[in-house]
ZAMARGU-4260 file (C-alpha; in steps of 0.2 Angstrom, whole numbers, plus 5000, padded with zeros to 4 digits):
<rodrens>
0) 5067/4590/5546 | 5083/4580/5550 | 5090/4568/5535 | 5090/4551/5538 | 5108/4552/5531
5) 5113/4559/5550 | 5112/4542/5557 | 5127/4539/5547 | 5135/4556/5557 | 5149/4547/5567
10) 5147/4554/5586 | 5159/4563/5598 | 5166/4546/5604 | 5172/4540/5584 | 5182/4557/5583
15) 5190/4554/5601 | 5195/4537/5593 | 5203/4543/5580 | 5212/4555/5590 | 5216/4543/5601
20) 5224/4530/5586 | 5232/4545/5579 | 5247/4545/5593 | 5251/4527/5593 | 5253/4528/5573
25) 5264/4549/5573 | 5274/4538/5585 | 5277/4524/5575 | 5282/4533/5560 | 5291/4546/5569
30) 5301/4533/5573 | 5308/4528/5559 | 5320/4545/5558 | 5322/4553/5574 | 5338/4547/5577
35) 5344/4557/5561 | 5348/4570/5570 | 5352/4561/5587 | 5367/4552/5579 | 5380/4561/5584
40) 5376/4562/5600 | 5374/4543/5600 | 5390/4542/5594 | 5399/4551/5608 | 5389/4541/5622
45) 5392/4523/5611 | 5405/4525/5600 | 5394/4512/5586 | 5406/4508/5573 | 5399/4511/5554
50) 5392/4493/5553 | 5382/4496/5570 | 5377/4515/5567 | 5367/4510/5551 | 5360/4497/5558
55) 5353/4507/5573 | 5346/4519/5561 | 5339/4505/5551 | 5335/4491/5557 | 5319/4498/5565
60) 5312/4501/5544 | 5318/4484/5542 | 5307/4476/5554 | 5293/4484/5551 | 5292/4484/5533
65) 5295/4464/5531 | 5282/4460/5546 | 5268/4472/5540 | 5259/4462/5530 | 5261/4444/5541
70) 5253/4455/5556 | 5239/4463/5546 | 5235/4442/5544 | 5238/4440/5563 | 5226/4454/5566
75) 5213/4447/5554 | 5215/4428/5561 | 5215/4433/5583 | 5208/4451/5585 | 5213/4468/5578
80) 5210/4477/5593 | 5222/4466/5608 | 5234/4465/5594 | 5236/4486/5594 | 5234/4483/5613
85) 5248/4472/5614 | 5260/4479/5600 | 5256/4497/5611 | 5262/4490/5626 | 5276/4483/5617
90) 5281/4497/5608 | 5283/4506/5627 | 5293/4492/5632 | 5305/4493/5620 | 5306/4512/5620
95) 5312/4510/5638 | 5324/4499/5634 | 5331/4508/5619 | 5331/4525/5630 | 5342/4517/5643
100) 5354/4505/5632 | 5373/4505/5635 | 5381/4499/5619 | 5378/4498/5601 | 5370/4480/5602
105) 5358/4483/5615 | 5351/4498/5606 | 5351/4487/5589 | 5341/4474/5597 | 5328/4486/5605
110) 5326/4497/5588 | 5323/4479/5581 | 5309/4475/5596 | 5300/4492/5593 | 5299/4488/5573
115) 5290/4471/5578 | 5278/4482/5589 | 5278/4496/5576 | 5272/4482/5564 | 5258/4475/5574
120) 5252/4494/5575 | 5251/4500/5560 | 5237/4488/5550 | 5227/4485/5566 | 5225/4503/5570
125) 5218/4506/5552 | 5207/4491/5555 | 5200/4495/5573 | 5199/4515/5565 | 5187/4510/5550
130) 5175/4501/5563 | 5171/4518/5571 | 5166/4528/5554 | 5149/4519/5547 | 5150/4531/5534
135) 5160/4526/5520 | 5164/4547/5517 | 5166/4551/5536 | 5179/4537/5535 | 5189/4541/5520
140) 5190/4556/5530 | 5197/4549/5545 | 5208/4537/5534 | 5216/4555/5526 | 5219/4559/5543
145) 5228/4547/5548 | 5238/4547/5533 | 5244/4562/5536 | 5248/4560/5555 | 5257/4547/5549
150) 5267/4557/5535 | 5269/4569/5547 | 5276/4557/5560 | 5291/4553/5545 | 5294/4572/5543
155) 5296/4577/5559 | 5305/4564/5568 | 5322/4575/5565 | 5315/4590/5573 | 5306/4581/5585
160) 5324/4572/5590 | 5336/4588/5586 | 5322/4598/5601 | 5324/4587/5614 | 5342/4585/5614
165) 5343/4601/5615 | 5339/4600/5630 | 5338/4581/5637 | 5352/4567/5633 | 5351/4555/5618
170) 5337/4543/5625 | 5323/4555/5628 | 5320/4553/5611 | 5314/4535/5614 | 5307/4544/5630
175) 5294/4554/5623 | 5284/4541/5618 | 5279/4535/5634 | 5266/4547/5637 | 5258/4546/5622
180) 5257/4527/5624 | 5251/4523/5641 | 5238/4537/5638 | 5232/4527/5621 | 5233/4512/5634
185) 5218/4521/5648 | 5208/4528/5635 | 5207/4513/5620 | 5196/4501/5631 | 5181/4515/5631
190) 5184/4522/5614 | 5188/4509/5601 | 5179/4494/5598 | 5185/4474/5592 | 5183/4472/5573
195) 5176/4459/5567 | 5191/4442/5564 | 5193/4433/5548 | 5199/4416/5547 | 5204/4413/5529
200) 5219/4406/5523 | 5233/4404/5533 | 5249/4414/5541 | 5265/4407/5533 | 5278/4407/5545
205) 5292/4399/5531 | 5288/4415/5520 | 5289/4427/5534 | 5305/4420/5541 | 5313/4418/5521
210) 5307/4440/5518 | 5316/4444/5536 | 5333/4434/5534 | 5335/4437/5514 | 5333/4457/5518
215) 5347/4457/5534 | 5358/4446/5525 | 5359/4455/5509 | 5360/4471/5518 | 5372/4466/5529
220) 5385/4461/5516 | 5380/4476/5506 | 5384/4487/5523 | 5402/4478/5528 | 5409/4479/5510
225) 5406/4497/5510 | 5414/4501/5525 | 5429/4487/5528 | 5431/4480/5508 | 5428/4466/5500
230) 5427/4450/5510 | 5426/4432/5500 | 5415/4425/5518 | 5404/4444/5518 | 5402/4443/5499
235) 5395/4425/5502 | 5384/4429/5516 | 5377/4442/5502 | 5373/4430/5488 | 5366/4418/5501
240) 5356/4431/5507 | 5351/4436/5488 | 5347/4417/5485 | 5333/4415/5500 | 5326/4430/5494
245) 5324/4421/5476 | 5317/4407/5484 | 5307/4419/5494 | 5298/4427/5478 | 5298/4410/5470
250) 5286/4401/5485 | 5275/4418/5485 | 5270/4413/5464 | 5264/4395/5473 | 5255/4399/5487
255) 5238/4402/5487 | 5237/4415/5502 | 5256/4422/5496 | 5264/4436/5509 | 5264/4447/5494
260) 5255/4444/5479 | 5270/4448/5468 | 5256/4443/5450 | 5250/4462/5456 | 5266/4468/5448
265) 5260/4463/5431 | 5251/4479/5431 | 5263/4493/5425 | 5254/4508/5434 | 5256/4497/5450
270) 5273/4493/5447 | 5276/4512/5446 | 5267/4518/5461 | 5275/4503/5471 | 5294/4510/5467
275) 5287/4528/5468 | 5282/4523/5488 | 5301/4516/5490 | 5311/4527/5480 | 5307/4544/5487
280) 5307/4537/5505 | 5323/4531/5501 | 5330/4548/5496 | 5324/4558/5508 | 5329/4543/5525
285) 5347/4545/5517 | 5348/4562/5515 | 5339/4568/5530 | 5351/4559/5540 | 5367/4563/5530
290) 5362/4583/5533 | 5360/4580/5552 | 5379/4575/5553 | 5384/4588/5540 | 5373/4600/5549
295) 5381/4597/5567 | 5398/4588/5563 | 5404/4599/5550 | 5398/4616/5550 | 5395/4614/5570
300) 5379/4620/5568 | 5370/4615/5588 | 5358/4603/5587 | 5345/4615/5593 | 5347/4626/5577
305) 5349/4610/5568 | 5331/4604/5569 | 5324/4624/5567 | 5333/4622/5549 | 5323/4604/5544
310) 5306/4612/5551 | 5304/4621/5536 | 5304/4607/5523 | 5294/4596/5537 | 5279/4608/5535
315) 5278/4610/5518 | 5280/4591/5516 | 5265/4588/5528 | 5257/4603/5520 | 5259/4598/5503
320) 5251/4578/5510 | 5235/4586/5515 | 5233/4596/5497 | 5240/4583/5486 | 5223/4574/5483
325) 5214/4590/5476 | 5228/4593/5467 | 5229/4577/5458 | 5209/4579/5455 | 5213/4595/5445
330) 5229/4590/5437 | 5231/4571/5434 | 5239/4558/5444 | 5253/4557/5430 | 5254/4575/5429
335) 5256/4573/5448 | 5268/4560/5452 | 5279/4568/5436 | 5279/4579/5446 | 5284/4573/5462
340) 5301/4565/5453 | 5308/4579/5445 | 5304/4589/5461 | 5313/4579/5470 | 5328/4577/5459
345) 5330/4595/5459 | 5328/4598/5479 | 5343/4584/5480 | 5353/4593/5465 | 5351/4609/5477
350) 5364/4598/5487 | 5377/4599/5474 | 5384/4617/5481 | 5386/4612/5499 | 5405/4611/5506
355) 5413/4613/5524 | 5414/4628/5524 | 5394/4633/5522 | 5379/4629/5514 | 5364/4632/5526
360) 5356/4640/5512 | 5358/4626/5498 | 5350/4614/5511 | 5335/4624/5517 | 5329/4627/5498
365) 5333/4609/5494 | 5322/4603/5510 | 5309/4615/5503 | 5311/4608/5487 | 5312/4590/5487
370) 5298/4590/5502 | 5282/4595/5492 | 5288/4582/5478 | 5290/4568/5493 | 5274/4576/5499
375) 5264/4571/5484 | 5274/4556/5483 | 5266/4550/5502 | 5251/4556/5497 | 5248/4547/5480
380) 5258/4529/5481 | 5243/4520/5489 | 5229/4527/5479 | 5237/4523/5462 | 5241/4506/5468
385) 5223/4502/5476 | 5216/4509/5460 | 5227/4500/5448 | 5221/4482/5453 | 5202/4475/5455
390) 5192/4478/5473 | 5196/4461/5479 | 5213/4463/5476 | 5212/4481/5487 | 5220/4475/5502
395) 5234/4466/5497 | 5240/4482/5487 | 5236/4493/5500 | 5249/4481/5510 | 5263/4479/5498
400) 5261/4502/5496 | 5263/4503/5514 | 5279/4489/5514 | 5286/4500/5500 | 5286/4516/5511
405) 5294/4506/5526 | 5306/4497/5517 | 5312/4514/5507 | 5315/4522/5521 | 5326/4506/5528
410) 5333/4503/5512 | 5339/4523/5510 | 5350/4523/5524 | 5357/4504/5520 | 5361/4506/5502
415) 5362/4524/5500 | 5370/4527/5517 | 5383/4512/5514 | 5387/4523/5497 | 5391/4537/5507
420) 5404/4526/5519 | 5412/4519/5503 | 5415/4538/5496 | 5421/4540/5513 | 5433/4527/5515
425) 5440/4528/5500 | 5441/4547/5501 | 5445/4550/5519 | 5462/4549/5528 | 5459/4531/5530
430) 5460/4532/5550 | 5444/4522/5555 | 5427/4517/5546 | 5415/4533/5547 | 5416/4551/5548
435) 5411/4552/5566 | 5421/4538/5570 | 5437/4549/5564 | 5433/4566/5570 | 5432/4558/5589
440) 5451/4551/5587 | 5461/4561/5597 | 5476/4573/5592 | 5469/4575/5574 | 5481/4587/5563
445) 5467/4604/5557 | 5474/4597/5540 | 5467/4577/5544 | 5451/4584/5549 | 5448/4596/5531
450) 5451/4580/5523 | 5438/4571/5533 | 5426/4584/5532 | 5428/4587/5512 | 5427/4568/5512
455) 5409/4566/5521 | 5404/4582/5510 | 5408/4571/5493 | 5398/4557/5500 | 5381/4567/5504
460) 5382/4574/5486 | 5386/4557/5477 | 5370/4553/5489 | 5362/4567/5481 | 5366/4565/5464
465) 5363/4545/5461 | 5346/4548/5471 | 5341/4563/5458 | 5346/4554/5444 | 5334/4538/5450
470) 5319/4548/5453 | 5324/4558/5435 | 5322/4541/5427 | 5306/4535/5436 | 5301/4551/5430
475) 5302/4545/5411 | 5293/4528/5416 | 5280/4538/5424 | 5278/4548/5407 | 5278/4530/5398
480) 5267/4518/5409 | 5256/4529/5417 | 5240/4532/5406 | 5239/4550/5402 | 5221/4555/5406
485) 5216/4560/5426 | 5202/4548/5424 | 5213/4532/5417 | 5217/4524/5433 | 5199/4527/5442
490) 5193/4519/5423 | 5204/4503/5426 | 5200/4500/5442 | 5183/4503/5437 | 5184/4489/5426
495) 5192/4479/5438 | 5179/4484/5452 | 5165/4478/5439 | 5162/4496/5434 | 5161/4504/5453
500) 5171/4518/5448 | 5179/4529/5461 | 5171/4522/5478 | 5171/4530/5493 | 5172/4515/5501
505) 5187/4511/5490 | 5196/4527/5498 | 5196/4517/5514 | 5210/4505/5507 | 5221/4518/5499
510) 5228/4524/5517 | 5244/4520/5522 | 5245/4506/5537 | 5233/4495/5528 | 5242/4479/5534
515) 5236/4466/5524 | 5219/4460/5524 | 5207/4478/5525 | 5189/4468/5523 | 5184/4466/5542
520) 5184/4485/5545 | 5181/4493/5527 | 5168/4483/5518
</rodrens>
C-alpha cells in the first residue's frame, strides 16, 4: 500500500529546481575569490595600484554582505521570485562589464554592481527553493544542498580562476558565468514558482545607506594608511567613517524592524558562532589570496599548476561541509567548533616555514589543514546561531550568519590584506606601494627583487600568524561560552521555541543565503 506520507515526496520538477537555483548561488559565491589567483594577471593588463587591487578583490564581499539583509526585506515586500530574476540578469550584466574593463575603476565599479546583484540572489533564492520542498525533511535536504554548493562556490573560485587563465585572458573568469545564468534565465519560468510576499514593517533606506558608507569609509582609511602612511584628511575620513557606524548600531537598538537585530548578541553562544562565521572567512579570503601571488609572483609557479595546488584543500573543505553535521551529532557542537579554531590556527602556522626560495609543500598541508577546520566552520556558523535564539527570532539570525560570512571574506582581504602592504612597505625596497607593483618596474637589481620577495614572504606569514593567534583565542571563548553538552544548544533553542526542540522545519532557516525574513518560504 503506498503511505500517505508520499504526497509529501517532492517530484522531478522540485529537484530540477533546485538544480537549477544551485548555479546562480556556486556563481555568487565563487565570486567572491576567483580573482585570488587572477591578480597578477590583472595586474600586468591594469596596473591597479595597492589601494585599487584591494578594493577589486573586495569590494564585491562588501556589497553583498551590507545589502543581504535590506534585499531579503525587498524580496519579502515585491516578490522573491522577479527579485532572483532580476538580480540574475543583473549579475550577467555586470559580469560583461567586469570581463571587458579597461582600468582599475571600471572593474571596481562592476565588482561593486555584481555584489548588488549577488545580494539580491542569495535570500530570494533560498526563499523561492523552500517553496518547492513541502516536506519540511525533503527541504532541510535541499537547504544542505545548497549550503554546500554554496561553500563550494567559496573554495573553488581560485581553482576555478587559476584553470581558465591557463588558457583564456583575465576576463574569462567573469565570463564563465554567462552560461550558467542565461540558462537559469530559460529554465526558472517553468521550474520555480512566486513565494508568497509579506508586507510587514518597513525597508529602512537611512540604515542601509549608514551600514554601506560606515563600512567603505572605515575600510578605506584603514587600506590608505597601510600602503601610503599616515594622512591627518585619510585618518579623519576613518573616524568619520567609525562614527556613522556608531550612529548606525545606535538607530538599529530604536527601531522596531532594525537592519540587524544587534539585542541577538546578548546571547553569548550567538555571539560566538556570529565571529566564528566572520573570522575563518576572514583567514582563509586573506591567505587564499596572498598564496596565489606567492605561488605565481615568487616561486614562478604557472598559474595552471597554481590552481592544481589549491584543489586539494578545496575538496577536503567541501568534503568536510557535507560531513560536518554528523560529525557534530556524534561529538558536540563545542567539541566541534573547538575544533574548527585550533585547526585552523595550525594549517595557517604550517605557513610559518615558507620563504622565496620554496615551500610548495608547507602550503599544500596548510590548505589541507586549515580547510576541514574552515569546513566545519561553514557548516556550523548558521545552525548555532538559528538555535541559540527563539523560532521567531530564526530569520533574522539566519541573516546576520550569512552577513558574517560575506563580510569575513571582505573584511580578510581589507584588514588582513592592508597588514600585509604595511609589512611590505615598511620591509620592502621602498620603490612603489605593492609587491606586484615593484616586481613590474623595469631594470630591477637581482639584489632589489630578493628583498622584495623576502619582504611579501614576511607579510603572508604575519598574515598567518595574527590570524592563527585569533582563531587560538576564539578557541578559549568557545571552551568558556559555549555550553558543554551536544544537546545544550538544541535545549535552549528549545526553550526559546516553547519546547519544539530540534525541528526539522527549524533546519530550513540555518542555511546560509537566508536573507532576512525566511517566513514566506519555511513556515
Amino acid at each position: 500500500m503506498k503511505r500517505t506520507t508520499d504526497i509529501h515526496q517532492p517530484g522531478p520538477r522540485a529537484w530540477l529546481g533546485l538544480a537549477v537555483i544551485l548555479g546562480p548561488v556556486l556563481l555568487v559565491a565563487m565570486d567572491g575569490s576567483v580573482l585570488f589567483l587572477a591578480m597578477p594577471k590583472v595586474t600586468e593588463a591594469l596596473a591597479p595600484t595597492a589601494d585599487q587591487a584591494l578594493w577589486a578583490l573586495d569590494i564585491y564581499g562588501f556589497v553583498v554582505g551590507s545589502l543581504l539583509i535590506t534585499f531579503g526585506g525587498i524580496g519579502d515586500r515585491y516578490g522573491r521570485l522577479k527579485l532572483l530574476m532580476s538580480g540574475v540578469a543583473l549579475f550577467g550584466l555586470a559580469s560583461l562589464g567586469a570581463a571587458f574593463a579597461s582600468s582599475p575603476d571600471m572593474l571596481i565599479a562592476f565588482r561593486a554592481l555584481m555584489g548588488l546583484a549577488g545580494a539580491t540572489l542569495l535570500p530570494s533564492a533560498l526563499a523561492v527553493l523552500g517553496e518547492l520542498f513541502a516536506d519540511p525533511r525533503q527541504r532541510a535536504q535541499a537547504i544542505g544542498i545548497f549550503a554546500a554548493a554554496f561553500a563550494a562556490g567559496f573554495a573553488i573560485g581560485p581553482a576555478v580562476g587559476g584553470q581558465l587563465l591557463s588558457h583564456f585572458w583575465w576576463g574569462s573568469v567573469f565570463l564563465v558565468n554567462l552560461p550558467v545564468l542565461v540558462l537559469f534565465l530559460v529554465l526558472a519560468p517553468f521550474l520555480l514558482r512566486e513565494v508568497a510576499t509579506s508586507r510587514t514593517g518597513r525597508i529602512d533606506v537611512l540604515s542601509t545607506v549608514q551600514s554601506v558608507a560606515g563600512l567603505l569609509l572605515t575600510i578605506y582609511a584603514v587600506k590608505h594608511l597601510a600602503a601610503e602612511g599616515w594622512s591627518t584628511a585619510v585618518a579623519a575620513v576613518g573616524v568619520a567613517g567609525l562614527a556613522v557606524l556608531v550612529w548606525f548600531v545606535r538607530r538599529q537598538l530604536t527601531l522596531e524592524h532594525p537592519l540587524i537585530d544587534f539585542k541577538l548578541f546578548r546571547d553569548r553562544v550567538f555571539t560566538v558562532a556570529i565571529i566564528t562565521g566572520l573570522l575563518p572567512l576572514a583567514a582563509w579570503s586573506a591567505t587564499a589570496y596572498l598564496s596565489g601571488v606567492y605561488l605565481q609572483s615568487v616561486l614562478g609557479i604557472p598559474i595552471l599548476r597554481a590552481a592544481l595546488l589549491a584543489l586539494p584543500g578545496a575538496l577536503l573543505l567541501t568534503v568536510t561541509c557535507i560531513v560536518t553535521p554528523m560529525l557534530a551529532a556524534r561529538i558536540g557542537k563545542r567539541t566541534a567548533l573547538v575544533t574548527c579554531h585550533l585547526l585552523v590556527a595550525a594549517g595557517l602556522l604550517l605557513l610559518l616555514p615558507v620563504a622565496s626560495s620554496g615551500g610548495v609543500g608547507w602550503y599544500i598541508a596548510s590548505t589541507v589543514l586549515a580547510g576541514v577546520g574552515y569546513g566545519i566552520s561553514f557548516s556550523l556558523v548558521a545552525e548555532t546561531a538559528v538555535a541559540a535564539v527563539p523560532a521567531e527570532r530564526a530569520g533574522s539570525a539566519a541573516a546576520i550568519a550569512e552577513t558574517s560570512n560575506e563580510l569575513g571574506n571582505a573584511l580578510g582581504i581589507a584588514l588582513l590584506g592592508s597588514l600585509s602592504v604595511l609589512v611590505f612597505r615598511l620591509q620592502g625596497p621602498d620603490l612603489a606601494g605593492t609587491f606586484g607593483e615593484t616586481v613590474a618596474l623595469p631594470g630591477l637589481a637581482q639584489a632589489v627583487v630578493d628583498q622584495a620577495q623576502d619582504a611579501f614572504v614576511t607579510g603572508l606569514r604575519v598574515v598567518a600568524v595574527t590570524a592563527a593567534l585569533l582563531h587560538i583565542v576564539l578557541g578559549l571563548l568557545t571552551l568558556r561560552r559555549v555550553p558543554k553538552s551536544p544537546k545544550s544548544l538544541e535545549d535552549e533553542g528549545a526553550a526559546g521555541r516553547g519546547g519544539e526542540g530540534d525541528r526539522p522545519e527549524a533546519a530550513g532557516a540555518e542555511a546560509p543565503g537566508s536573507g532576512g525574513e525566511r517566513e514566506a518560504a519555511m513556515p
